[in-house]
N, C-alpha and C positions, 0 to 999 in steps of 0.2 A: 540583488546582484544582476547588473545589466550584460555582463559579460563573462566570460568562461569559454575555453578552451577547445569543453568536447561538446558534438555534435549539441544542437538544440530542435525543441519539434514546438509548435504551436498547441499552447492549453485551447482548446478550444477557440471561441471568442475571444476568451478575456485580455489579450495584448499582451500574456505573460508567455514568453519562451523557455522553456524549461527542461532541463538536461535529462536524456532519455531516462537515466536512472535518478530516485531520488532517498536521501537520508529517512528511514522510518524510525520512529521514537515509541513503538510499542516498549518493546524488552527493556528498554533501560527504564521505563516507570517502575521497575523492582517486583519484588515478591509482596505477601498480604494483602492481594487483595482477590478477586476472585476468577481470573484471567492472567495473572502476574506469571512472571518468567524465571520466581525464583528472584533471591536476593545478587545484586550488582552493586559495582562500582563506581559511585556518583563521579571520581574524579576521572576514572577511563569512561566512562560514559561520554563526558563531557569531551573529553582529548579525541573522540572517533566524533563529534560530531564537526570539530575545530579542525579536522584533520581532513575529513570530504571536502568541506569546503574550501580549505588551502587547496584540495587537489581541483575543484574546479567543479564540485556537485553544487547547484543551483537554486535546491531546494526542500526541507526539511519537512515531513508530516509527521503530527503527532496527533493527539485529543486528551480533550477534559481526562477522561476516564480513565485514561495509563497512567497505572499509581497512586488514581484519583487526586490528580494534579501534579503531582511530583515529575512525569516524564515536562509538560509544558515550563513548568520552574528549569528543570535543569538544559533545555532549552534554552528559554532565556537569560542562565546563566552564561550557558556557550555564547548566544550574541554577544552579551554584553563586551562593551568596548570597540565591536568591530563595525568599522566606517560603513555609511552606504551604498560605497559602493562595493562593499565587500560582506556585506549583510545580505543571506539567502530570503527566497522567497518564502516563507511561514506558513502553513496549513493545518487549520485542526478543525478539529469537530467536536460537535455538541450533543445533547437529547443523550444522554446516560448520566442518568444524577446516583451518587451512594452514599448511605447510610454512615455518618464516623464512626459510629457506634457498635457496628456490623462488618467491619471494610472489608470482610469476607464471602458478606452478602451478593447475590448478582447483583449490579447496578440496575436503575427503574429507567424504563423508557421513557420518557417524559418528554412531550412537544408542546406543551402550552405555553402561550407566545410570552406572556410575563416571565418564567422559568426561562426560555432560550435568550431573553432581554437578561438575565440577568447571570446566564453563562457565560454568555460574549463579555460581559465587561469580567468577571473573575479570568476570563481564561486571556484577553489583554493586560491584566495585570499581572500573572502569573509570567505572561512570555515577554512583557518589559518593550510590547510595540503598540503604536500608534491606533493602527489597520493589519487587519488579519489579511492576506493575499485569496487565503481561500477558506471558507467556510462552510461545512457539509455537515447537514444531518446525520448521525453514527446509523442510528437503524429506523424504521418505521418505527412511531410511538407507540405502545401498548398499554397509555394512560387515558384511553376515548378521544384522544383530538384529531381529528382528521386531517389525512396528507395537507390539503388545501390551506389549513390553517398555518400550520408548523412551515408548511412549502412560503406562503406570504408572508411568516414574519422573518426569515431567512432575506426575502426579496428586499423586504420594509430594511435590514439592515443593513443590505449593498446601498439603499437610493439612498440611506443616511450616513453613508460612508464610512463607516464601522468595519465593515471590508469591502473590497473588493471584488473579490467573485464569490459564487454560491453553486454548492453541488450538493449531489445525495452519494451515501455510503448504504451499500447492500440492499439496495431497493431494485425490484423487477420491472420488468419493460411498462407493463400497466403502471403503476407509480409513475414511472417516467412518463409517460403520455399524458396524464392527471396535471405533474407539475408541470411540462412543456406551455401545457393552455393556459397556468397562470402567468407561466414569464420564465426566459430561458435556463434551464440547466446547465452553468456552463461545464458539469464535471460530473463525472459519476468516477466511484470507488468501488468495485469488486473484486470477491477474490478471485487468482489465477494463476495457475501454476498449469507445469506438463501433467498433473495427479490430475489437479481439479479446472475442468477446463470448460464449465456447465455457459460460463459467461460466453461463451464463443459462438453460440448457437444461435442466441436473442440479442443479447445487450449490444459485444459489439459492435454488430450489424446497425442494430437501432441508434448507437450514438454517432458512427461515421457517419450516417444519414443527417442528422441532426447538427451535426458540427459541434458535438459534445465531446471537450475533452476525457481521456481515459488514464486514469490514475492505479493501475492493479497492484494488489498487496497480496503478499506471500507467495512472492514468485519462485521463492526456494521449499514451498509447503512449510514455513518452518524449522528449515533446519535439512531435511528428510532429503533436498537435494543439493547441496551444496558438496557433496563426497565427502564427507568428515562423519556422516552419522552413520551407527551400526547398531545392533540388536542389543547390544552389551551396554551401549549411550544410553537407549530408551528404556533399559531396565532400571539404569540409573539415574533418572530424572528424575529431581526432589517433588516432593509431594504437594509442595507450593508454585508448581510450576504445571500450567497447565495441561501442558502436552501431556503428562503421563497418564490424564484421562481422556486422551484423544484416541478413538479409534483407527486413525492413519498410523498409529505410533504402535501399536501391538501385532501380534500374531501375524496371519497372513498378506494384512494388509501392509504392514511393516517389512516385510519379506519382499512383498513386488513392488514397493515404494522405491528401497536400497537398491533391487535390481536397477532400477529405470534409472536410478542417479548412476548405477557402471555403466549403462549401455551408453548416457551422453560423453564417456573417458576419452571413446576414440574419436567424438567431436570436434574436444575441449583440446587434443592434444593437433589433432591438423590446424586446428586456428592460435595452439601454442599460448592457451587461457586455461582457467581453471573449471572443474566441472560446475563452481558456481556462478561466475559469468557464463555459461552456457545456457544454464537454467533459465537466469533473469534475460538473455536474446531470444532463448525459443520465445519468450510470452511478448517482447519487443516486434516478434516477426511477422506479427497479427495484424491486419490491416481496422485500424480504428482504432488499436492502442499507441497511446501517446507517453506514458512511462510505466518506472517500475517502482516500486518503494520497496526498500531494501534496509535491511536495520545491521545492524553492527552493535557492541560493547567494547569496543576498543579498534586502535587503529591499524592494527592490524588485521583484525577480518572486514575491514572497510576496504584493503589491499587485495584481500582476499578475491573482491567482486566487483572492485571497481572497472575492470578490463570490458566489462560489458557496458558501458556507457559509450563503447565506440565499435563493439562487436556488433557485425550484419549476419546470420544464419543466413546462407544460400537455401535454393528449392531442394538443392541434394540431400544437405542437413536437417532439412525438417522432413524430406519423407524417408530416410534414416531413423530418426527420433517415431516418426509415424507409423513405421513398420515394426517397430519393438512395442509401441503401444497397441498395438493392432492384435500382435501377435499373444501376448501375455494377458490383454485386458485390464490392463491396469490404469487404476481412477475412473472418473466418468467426463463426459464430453464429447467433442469432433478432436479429431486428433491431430489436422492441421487445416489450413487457412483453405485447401486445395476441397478439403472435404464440409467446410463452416456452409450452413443452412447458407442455402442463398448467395454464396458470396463466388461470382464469379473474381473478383477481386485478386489481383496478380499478390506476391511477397514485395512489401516495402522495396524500395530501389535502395542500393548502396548510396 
């Protein structure tokens, strides 16, 4: 999709412009496996991914490993049919392989370069395209292969055109220094939220430096800031959905989690949006980050948060937002751009 409506930022290098927000395809890969969101709706799945994109989102992430395959299938079931120039840009990831036979198993970190040669071609046929737009390693391997290897054969799959850009997902500033020397990073994936905001301090800093685009996932924590979640939700999360073993989801932390999403209400209501697009703009207000991925089950909480793909937090709103996290201590991190190691760095311009 060459064009669209709202604002666009530059991925890095790669010549791709990309709509500050973008479609995540975690959740809709279902329940059974060992990360899963609990059982969904393949055909609202599909109707919220068809429904971003009519409103003018640019660009979908997914990976291998959501649903162990089933989110990139339904994926590219959603393309299917639509023109190119009404076809988003595609991103997935690879290096998490599971067991059929187990699908409840954690997935195995796996970077050996015949194994990632031979995810790229399952996860292009599963998403029904040519070329991946972007392709990221999920985690560092824990199979013995080293960055450098797994980092080259990612590189070896852009120069043979297989996709077009290549990045890493949840690797630290060292990884990235490692892979920079083989050949550029054009994208890194971390997580970031107003909770979790560890990325702010190192990464970053290091990828504005670099001219590395920033892709961050879970700008709502999961749910936790979007103002629909309550103590009574997280008691009731099925068993096959991860969160309900997530420590941000219980007890205390659950407690100053819910606060932090009321204190952004009086944000959300002078910019006349929801506390969920307020979520995904504090993490947009970051100098270095370039989008947000945002998932949805349907088209309505696609509605939900699409308002922040054209939402700017002033310096008011964010040391507003900073003074409640200051004040409570809740999650860990810098708690706005004013305070980010090193970063003399003004707030994005409107």
């Amino acid at each position: 999709m060459s064009h669209t409506s709202f604002p666009t930022r530059p991925l890095g290098r790669t010549g791709m412009n990309i709509t500050r927000i973008g479609f995540g395809a975690w959740a809709i890969g279902g329940g059974g496996w060992a990360a899963g969101w609990g059982a969904q709706d393949d055909a609202d799945s599909i109707a919220a991914i068809r429904h971003a994109v009519a409103r003018g989102i640019n660009w979908i992430d997914t990976a291998a490993v959501y649903g162990l395959g089933h989110s990139e299938e339904l994926v590219g079931r959603a393309l299917k049919g639509m023109s190119a120039s009404e076809r988003p840009y595609v991103f997935t990831k690879c290096g998490m392989l599971w067991d059929k036979d187990r699908p409840t198993a954690p997935p195995r970190r796996v970077g050996a370069a015949r194994s990632i040669q031979a995810e790229v071609d399952a996860s292009l046929k599963r998403l029904g395209v040519e070329r991946i737009d972007l392709y990221q390693m999920h985690w560092p391997a824990g199979d013995g292969t080293s960055l450098e290897e797994y980092w080259q054969t990612l590189l070896d799959l852009k120069q043979a055109g297989k996709v077009r850009a290549v990045g890493l997902s949840n690797h630290n500033v060292a990884q990235l220094e490692d892979s920079e020397r083989l050949g550029h990073v054009d994208s890194l994936q971390p997580p970031f939220s107003a909770i979790r905001r560890d990325a702010a301090a190192d990464l970053l800093p290091w990828c504005a430096q670099h001219e590395t685009g920033v892709i961050v996932y879970s700008p709502m924590q999961s749910g936790l800031l979007t103002g629909h979640f309550s103590e009574a939700r997280a008691a009731a999360l099925p068993a096959d959905d991860w969160r309900s073993r997530n420590a941000e989801f219980s007890g205390d932390n659950l407690r100053r989690n819910l606060a932090l999403a009321d204190a952004l209400q009086p944000v959300a209501e002078r910019h006349g949006c929801t506390v969920a697009a307020t979520a995904i703009a504090w993490t947009l207000a970051w100098p270095g980050v370039t989008g947000a991925i945002v998932g949805a089950r349907g088209p309505a909480q696609v509605d939900g948060w699409l308002g922040a793909a054209s939402l700017e937090l002033d310096g008011d709103d964010m040391a507003e937002i900073a003074a409640f996290i200051e004040n409570t201590g809740v999650g860990t991190g810098p708690s706005s751009p004013a305070r980010q190691a090193g970063a003399d760095l003004p707030l994005r311009e409107a």
